[in-house]
PDB file of N, CA, C and O in Angstrom:
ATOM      1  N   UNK A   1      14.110   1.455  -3.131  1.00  0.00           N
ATOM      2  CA  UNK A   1      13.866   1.770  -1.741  1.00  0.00           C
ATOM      3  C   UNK A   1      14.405   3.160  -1.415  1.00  0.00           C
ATOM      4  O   UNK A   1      15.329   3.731  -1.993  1.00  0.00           O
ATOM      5  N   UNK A   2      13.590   3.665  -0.271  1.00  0.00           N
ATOM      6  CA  UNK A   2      14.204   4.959  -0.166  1.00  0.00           C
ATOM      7  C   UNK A   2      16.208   5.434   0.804  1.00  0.00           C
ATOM      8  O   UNK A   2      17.106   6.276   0.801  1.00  0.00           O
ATOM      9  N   UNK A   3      15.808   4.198   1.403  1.00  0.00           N
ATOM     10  CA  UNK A   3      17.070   4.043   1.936  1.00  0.00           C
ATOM     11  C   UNK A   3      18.266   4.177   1.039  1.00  0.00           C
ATOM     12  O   UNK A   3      19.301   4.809   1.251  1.00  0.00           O
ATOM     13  N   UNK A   4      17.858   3.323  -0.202  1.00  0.00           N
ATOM     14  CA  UNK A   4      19.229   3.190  -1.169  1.00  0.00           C
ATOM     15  C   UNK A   4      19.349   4.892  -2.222  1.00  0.00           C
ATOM     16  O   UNK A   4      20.282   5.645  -2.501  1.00  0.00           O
ATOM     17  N   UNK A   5      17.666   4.876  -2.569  1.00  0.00           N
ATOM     18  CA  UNK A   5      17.748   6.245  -3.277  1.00  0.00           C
ATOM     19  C   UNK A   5      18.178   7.184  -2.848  1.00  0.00           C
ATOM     20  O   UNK A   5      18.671   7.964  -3.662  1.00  0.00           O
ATOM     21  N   UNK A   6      18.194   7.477  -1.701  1.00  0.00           N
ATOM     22  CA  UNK A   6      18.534   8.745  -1.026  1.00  0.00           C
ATOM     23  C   UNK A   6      19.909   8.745  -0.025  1.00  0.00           C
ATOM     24  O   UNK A   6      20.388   9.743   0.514  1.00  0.00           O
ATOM     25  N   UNK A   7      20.285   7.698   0.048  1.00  0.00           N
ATOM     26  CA  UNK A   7      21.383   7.005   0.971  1.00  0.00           C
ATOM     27  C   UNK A   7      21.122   7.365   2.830  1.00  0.00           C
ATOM     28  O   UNK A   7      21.941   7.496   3.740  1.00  0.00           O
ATOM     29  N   UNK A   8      19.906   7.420   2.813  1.00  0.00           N
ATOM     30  CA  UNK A   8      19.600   7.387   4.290  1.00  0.00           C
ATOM     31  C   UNK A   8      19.570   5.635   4.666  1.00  0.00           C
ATOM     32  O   UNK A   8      19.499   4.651   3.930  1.00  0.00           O
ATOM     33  N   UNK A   9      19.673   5.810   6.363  1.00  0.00           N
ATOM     34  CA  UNK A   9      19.161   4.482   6.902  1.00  0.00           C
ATOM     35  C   UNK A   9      18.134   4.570   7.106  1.00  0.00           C
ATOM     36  O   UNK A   9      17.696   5.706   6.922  1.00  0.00           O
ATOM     37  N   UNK A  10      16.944   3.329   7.675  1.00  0.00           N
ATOM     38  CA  UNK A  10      15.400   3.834   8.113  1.00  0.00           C
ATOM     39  C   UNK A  10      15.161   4.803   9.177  1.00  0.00           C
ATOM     40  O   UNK A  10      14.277   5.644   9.016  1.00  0.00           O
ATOM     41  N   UNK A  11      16.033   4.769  10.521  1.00  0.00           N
ATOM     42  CA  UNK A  11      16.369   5.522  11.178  1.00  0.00           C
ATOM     43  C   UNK A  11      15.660   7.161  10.712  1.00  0.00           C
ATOM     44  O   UNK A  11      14.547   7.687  10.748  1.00  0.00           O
ATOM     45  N   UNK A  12      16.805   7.473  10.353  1.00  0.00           N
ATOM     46  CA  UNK A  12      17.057   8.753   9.163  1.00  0.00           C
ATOM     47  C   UNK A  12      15.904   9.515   8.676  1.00  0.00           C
ATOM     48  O   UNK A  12      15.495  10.673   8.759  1.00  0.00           O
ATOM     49  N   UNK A  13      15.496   8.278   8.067  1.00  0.00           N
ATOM     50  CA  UNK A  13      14.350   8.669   6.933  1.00  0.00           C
ATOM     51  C   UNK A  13      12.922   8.971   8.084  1.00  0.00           C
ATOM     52  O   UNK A  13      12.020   9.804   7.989  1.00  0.00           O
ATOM     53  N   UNK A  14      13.222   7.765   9.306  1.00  0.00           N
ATOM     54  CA  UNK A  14      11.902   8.094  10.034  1.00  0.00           C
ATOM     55  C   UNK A  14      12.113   9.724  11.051  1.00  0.00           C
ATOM     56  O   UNK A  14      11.297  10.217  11.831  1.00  0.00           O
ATOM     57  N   UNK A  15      13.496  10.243  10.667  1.00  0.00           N
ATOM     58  CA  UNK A  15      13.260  11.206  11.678  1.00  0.00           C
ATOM     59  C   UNK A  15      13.407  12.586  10.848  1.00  0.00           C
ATOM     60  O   UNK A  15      13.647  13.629  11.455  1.00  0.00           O
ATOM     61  N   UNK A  16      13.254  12.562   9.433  1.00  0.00           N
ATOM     62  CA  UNK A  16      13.351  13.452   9.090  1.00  0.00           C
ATOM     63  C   UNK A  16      12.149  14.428   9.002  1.00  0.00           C
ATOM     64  O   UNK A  16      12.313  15.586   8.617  1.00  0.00           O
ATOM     65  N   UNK A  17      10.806  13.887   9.405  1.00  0.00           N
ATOM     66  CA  UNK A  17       9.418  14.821   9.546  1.00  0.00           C
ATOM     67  C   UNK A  17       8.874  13.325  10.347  1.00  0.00           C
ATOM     68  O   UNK A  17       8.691  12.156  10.008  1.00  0.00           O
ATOM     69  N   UNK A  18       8.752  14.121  11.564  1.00  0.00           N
ATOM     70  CA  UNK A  18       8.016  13.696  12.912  1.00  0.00           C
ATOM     71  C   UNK A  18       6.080  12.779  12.826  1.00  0.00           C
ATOM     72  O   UNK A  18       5.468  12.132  13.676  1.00  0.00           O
ATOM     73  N   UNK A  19       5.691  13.221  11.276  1.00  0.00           N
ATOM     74  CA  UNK A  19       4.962  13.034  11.241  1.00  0.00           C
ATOM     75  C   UNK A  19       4.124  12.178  10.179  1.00  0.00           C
ATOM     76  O   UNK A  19       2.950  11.849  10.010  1.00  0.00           O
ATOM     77  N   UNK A  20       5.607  11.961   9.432  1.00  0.00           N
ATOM     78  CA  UNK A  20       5.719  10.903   8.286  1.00  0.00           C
ATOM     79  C   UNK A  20       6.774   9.708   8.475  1.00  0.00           C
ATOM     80  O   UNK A  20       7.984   9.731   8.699  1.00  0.00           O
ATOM     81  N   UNK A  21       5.719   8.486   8.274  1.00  0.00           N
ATOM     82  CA  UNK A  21       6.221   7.207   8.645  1.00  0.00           C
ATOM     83  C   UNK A  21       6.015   6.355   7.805  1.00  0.00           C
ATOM     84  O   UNK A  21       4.929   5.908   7.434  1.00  0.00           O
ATOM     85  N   UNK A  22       7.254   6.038   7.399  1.00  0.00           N
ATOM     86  CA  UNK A  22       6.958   5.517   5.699  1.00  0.00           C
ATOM     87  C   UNK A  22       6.029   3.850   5.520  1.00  0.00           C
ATOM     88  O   UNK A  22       5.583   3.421   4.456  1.00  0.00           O
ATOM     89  N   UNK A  23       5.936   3.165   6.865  1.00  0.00           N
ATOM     90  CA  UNK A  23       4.876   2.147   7.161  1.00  0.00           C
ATOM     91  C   UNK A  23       3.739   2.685   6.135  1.00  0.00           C
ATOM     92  O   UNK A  23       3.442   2.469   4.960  1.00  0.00           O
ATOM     93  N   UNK A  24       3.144   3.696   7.447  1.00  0.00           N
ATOM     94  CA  UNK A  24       1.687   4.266   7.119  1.00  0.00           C
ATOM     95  C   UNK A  24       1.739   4.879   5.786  1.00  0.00           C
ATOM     96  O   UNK A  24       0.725   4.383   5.296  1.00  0.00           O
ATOM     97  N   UNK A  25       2.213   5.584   4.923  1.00  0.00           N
ATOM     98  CA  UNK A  25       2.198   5.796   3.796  1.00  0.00           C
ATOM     99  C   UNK A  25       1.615   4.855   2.929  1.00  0.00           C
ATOM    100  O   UNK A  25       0.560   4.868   2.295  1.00  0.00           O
ATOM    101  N   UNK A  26       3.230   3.399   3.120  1.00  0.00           N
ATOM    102  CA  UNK A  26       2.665   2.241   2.032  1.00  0.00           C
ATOM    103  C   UNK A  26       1.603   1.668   2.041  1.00  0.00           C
ATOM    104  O   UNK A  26       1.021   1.251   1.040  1.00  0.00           O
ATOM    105  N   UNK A  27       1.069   1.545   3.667  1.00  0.00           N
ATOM    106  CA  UNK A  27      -0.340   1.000   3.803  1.00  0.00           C
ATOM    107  C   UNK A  27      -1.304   1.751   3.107  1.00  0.00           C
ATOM    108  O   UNK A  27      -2.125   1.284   2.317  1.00  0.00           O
ATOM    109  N   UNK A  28      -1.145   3.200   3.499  1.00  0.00           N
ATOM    110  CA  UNK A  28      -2.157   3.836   3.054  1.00  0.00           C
ATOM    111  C   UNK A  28      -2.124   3.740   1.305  1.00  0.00           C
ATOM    112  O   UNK A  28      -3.165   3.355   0.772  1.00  0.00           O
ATOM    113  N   UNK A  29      -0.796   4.127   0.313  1.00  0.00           N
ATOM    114  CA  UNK A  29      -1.032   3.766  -0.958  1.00  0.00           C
ATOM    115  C   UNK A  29      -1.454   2.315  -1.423  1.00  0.00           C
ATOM    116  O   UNK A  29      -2.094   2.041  -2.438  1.00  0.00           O
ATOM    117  N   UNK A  30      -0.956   1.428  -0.455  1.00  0.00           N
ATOM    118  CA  UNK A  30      -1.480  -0.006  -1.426  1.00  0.00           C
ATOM    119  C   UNK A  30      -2.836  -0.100  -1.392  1.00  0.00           C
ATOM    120  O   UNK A  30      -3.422  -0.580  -2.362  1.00  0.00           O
ATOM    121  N   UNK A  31      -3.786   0.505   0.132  1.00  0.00           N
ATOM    122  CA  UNK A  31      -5.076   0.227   0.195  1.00  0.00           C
ATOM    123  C   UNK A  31      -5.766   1.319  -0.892  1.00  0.00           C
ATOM    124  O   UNK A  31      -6.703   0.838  -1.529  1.00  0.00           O
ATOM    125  N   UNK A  32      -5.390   2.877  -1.222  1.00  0.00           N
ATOM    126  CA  UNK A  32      -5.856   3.089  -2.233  1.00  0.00           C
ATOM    127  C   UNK A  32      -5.970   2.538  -3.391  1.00  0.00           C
ATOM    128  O   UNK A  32      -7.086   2.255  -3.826  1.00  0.00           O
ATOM    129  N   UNK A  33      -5.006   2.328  -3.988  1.00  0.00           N
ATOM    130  CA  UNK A  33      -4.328   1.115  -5.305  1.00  0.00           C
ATOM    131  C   UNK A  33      -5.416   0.328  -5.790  1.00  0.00           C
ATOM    132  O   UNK A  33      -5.979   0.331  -6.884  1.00  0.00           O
ATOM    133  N   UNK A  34      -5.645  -0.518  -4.494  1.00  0.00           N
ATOM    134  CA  UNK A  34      -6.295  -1.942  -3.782  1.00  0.00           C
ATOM    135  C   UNK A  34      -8.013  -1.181  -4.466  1.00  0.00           C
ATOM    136  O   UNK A  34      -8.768  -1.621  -5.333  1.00  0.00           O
ATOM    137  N   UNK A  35      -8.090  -0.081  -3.717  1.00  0.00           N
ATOM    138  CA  UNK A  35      -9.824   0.495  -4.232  1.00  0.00           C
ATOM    139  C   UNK A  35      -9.832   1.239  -5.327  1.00  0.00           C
ATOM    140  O   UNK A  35     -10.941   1.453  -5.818  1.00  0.00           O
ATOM    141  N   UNK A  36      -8.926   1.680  -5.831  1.00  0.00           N
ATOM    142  CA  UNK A  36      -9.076   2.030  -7.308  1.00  0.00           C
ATOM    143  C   UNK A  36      -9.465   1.279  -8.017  1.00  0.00           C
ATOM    144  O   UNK A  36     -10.516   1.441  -8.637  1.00  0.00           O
ATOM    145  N   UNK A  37      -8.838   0.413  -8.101  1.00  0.00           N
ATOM    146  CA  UNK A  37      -8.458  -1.061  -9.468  1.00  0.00           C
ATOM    147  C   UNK A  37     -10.168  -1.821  -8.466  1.00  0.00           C
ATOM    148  O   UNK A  37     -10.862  -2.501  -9.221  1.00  0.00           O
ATOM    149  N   UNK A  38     -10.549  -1.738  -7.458  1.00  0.00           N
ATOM    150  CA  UNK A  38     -11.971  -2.437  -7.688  1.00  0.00           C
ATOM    151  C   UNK A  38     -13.039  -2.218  -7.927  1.00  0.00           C
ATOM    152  O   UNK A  38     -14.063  -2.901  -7.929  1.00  0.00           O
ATOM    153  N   UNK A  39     -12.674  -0.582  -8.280  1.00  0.00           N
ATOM    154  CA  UNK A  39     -13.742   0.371  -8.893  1.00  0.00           C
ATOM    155  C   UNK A  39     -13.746  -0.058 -10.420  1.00  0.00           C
ATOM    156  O   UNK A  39     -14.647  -0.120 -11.257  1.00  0.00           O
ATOM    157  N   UNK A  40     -12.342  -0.338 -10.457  1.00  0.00           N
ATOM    158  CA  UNK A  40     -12.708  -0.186 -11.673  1.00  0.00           C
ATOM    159  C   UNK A  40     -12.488  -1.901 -12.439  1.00  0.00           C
ATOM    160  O   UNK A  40     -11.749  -2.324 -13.328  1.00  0.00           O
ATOM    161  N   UNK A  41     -13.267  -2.370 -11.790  1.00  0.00           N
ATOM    162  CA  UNK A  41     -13.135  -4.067 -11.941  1.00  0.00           C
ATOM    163  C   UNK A  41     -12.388  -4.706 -12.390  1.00  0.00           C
ATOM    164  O   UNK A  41     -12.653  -5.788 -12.912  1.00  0.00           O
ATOM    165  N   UNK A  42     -11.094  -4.137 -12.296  1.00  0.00           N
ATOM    166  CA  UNK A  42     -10.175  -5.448 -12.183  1.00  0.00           C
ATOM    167  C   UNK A  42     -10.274  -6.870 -11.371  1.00  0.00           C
ATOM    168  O   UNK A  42     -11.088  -7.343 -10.578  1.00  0.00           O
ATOM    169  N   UNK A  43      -9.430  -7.180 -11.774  1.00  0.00           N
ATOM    170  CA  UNK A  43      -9.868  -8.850 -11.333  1.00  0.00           C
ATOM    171  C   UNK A  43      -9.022  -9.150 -10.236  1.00  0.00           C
ATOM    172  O   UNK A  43      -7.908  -8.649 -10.388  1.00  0.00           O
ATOM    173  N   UNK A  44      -9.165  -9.832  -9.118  1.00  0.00           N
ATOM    174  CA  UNK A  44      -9.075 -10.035  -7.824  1.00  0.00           C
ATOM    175  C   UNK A  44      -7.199 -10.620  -7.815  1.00  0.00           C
ATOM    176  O   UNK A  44      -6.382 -10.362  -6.931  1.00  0.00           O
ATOM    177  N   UNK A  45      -7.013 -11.239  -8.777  1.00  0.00           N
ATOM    178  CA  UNK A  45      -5.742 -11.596  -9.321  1.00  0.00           C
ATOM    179  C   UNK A  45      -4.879 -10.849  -9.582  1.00  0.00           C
ATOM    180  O   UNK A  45      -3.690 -10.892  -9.267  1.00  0.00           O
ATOM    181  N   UNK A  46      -5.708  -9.767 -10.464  1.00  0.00           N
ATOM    182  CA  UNK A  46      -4.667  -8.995 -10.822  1.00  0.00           C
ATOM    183  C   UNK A  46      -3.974  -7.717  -9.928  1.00  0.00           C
ATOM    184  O   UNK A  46      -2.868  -7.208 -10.106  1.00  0.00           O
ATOM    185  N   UNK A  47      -5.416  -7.238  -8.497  1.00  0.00           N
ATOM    186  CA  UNK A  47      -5.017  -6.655  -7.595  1.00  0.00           C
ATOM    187  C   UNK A  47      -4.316  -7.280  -6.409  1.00  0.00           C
ATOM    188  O   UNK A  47      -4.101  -6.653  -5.372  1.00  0.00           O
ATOM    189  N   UNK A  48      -3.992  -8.459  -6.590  1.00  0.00           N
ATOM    190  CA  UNK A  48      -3.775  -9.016  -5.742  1.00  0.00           C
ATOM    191  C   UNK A  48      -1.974  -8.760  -5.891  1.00  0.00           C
ATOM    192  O   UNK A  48      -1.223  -8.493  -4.953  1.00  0.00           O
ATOM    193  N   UNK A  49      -1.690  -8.885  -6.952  1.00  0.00           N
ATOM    194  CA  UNK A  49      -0.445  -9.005  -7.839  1.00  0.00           C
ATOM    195  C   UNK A  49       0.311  -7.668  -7.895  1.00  0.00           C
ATOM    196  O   UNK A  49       1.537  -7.557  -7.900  1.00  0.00           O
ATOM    197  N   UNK A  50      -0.620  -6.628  -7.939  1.00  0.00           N
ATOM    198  CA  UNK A  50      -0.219  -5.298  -8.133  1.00  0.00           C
ATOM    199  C   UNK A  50      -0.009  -4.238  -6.622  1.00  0.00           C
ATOM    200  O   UNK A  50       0.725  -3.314  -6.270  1.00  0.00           O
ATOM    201  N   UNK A  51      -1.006  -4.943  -6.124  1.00  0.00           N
ATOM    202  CA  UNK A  51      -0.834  -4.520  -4.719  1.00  0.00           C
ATOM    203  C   UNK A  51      -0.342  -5.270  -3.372  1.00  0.00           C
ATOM    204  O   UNK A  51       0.029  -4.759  -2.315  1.00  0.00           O
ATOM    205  N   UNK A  52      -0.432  -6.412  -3.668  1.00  0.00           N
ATOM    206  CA  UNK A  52       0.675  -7.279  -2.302  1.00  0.00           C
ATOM    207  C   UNK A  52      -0.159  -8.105  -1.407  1.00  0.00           C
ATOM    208  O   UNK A  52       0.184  -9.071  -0.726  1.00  0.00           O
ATOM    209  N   UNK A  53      -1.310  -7.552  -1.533  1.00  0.00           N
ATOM    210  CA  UNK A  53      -2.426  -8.467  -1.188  1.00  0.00           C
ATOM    211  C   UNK A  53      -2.905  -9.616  -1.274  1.00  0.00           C
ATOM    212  O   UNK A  53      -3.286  -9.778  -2.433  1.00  0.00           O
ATOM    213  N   UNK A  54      -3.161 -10.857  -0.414  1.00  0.00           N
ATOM    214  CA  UNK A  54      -3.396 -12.011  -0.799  1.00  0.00           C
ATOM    215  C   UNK A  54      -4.458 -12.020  -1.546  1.00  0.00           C
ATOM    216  O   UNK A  54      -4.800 -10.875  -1.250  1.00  0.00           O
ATOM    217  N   UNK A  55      -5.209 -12.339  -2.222  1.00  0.00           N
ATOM    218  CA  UNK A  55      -6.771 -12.856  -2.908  1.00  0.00           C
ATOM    219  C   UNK A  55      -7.635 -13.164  -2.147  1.00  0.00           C
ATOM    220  O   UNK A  55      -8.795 -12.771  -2.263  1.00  0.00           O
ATOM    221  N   UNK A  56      -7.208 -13.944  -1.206  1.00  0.00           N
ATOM    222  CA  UNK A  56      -8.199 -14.407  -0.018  1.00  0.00           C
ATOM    223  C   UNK A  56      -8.494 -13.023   0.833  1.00  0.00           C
ATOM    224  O   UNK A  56      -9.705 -12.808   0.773  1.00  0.00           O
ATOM    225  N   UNK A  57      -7.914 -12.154   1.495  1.00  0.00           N
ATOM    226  CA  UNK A  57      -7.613 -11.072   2.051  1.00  0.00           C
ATOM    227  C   UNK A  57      -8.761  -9.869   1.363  1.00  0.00           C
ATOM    228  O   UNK A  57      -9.555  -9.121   1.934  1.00  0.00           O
ATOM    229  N   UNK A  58      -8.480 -10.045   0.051  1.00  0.00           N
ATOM    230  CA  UNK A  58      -9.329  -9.007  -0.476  1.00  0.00           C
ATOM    231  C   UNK A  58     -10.609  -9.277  -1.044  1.00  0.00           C
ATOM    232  O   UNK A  58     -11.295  -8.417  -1.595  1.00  0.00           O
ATOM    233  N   UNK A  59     -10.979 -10.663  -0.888  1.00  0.00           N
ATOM    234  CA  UNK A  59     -12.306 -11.000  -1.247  1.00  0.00           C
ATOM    235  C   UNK A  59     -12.868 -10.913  -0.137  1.00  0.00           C
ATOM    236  O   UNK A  59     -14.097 -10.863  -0.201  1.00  0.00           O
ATOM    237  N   UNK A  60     -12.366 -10.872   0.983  1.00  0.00           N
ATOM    238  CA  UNK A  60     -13.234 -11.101   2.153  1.00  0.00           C
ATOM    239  C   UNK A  60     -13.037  -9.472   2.870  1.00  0.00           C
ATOM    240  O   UNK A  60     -13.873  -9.038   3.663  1.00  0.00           O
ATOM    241  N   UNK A  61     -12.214  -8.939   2.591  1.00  0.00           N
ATOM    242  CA  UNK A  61     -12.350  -7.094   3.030  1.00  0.00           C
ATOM    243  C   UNK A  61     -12.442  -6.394   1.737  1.00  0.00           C
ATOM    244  O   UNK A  61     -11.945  -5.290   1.518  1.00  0.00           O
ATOM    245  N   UNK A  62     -13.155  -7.156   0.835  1.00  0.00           N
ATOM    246  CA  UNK A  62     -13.702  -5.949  -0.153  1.00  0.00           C
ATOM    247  C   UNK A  62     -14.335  -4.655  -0.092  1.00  0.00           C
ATOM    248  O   UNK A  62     -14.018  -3.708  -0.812  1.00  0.00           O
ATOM    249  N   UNK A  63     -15.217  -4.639   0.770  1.00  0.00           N
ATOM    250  CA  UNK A  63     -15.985  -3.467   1.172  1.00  0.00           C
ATOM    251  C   UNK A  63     -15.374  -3.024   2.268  1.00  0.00           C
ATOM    252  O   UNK A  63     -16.039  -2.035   2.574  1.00  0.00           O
ATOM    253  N   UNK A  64     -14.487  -3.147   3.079  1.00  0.00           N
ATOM    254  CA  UNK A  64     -13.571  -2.703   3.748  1.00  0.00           C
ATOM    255  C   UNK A  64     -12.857  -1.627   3.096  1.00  0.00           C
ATOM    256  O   UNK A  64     -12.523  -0.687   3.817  1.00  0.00           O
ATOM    257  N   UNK A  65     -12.504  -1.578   1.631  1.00  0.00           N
ATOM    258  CA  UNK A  65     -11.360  -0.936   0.613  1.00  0.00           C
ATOM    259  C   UNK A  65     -12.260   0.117  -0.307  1.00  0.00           C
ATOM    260  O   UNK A  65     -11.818   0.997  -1.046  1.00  0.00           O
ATOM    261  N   UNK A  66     -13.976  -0.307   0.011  1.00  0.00           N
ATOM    262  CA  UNK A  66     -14.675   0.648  -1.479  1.00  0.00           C
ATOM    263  C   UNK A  66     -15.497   1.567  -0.288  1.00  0.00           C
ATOM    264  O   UNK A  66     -16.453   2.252  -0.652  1.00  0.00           O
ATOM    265  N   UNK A  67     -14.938   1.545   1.653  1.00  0.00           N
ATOM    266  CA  UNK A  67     -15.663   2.910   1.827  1.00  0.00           C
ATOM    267  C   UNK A  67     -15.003   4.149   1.874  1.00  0.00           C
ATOM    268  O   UNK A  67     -15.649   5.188   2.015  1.00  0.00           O
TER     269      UNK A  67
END
């Protein structure tokens, strides 16, 4: 976590650039992650596992993740 790596609190970390919020980041990397790996047909299990995503979640917003 970045809190421990860097010895900030979340606080901290959210005020150190006004315009980076480490939420939106993770969302934004897991949903890339999420459309990489279904490009490249991995199996619904295994993105599910790698990215945090339920199975149910991503079978039903699949094309949600490949526009």
């Amino acid at each position: 976590m970045l809190e421990v790596e860097f010895n900030l609190d979340y606080y901290e970390i959210n005020s150190l650039n006004k315009d980076f919020k480490p939420a939106q980041f993770i969302k934004k990397e897991r949903s890339e992650l999420a459309k990489k790996m279904l490009l490249n047909k991995k199996l619904i299990s295994e993105i599910a596992t790698k990215t945090g995503y339920s199975e149910t979640y991503l079978l039903k917003n699949k094309y949600k993740f490949l526009r």
